[in-house]
N, C-alpha and C positions, 0 to 999 in steps of 0.2 A: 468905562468907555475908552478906548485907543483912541489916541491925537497921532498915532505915526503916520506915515506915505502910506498912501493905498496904492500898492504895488502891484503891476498887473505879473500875473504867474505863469505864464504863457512860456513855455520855453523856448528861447532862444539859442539856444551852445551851438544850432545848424544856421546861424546867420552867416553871412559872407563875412570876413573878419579881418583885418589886413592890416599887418605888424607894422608898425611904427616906431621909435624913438624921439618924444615927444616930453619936454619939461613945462608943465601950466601950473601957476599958481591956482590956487582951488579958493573959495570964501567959505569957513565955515561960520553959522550965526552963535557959536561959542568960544570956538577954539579962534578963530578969525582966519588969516592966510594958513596956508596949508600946499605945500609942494607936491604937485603929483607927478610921475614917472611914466606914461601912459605907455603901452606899448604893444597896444592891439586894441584896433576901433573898428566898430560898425554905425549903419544908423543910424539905429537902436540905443549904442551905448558904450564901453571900453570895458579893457582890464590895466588897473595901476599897479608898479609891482614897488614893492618896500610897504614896509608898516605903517597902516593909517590910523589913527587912532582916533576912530568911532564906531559906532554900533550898526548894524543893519539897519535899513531902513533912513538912517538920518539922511538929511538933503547936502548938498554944494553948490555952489554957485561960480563957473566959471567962464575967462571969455574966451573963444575961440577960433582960429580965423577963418574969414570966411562964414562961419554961424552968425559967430557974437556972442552975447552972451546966453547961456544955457545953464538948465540947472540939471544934477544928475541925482539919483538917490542909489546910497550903496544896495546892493542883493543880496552879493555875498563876500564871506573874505575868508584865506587861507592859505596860512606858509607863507606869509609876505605878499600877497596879491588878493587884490582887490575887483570886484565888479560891480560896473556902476552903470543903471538904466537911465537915458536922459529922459526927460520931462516928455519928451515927442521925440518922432522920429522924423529924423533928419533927409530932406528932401534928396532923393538924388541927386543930381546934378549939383547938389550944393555939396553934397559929400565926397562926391568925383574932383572937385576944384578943393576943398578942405583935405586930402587925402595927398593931392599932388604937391600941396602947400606942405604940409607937415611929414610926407617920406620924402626924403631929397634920391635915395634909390629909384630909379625909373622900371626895373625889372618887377620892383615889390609891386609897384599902382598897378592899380585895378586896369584890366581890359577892356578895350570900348569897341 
């Protein structure tokens, strides 16, 4: 029997996605802190770029503002990047206001 995330399989790669430059400490429940790089977020979830070193599926736990705290579980990883589905998807409006918080570029945020 599997103890991993039950990860939902739905494709997502057509979600609205919107680059960032974002440094967040991560919590791993092995490895402990864990530096992420994020640099493209959606609702749903991001992509980290530099090497993470853990397996599919395992969880994080990080705090984010605006959110709070959220957990993510990896997807997938390759060539230095990472993706990672959060636990739930992140309300609008909260991710509009978390978006503006975390790209300091006005051109990059999202259109209202």
């Amino acid at each position: 029997m599997s103890s991993g995330a039950q990860l939902t399989v739905t494709d997502k790669r057509r979600a609205a996605r919107h680059p960032v430059d974002y440094t967040v400490i991560a919590e791993h429940r092995q490895i402990g802190d864990l530096p992420l790089h994020i640099i493209n977020i959606s609702a749903q979830g991001f992509m980290a770029q530099g090497e993470i070193d853990i397996e599919r599926g395992e969880r994080l736990v990080m705090r984010l503002p605006v959110i709070g705290r959220i957990e993510a579980h990896m997807i997938w990883s390759h060539e230095g990047r990472s993706g990672f589905q959060f636990e739930r998807i992140i309300r609008i409006d909260d991710f509009l206001k978390l978006v503006d918080t975390i790209q300091p570029n006005p051109r990059l945020r999202p259109r209202r």
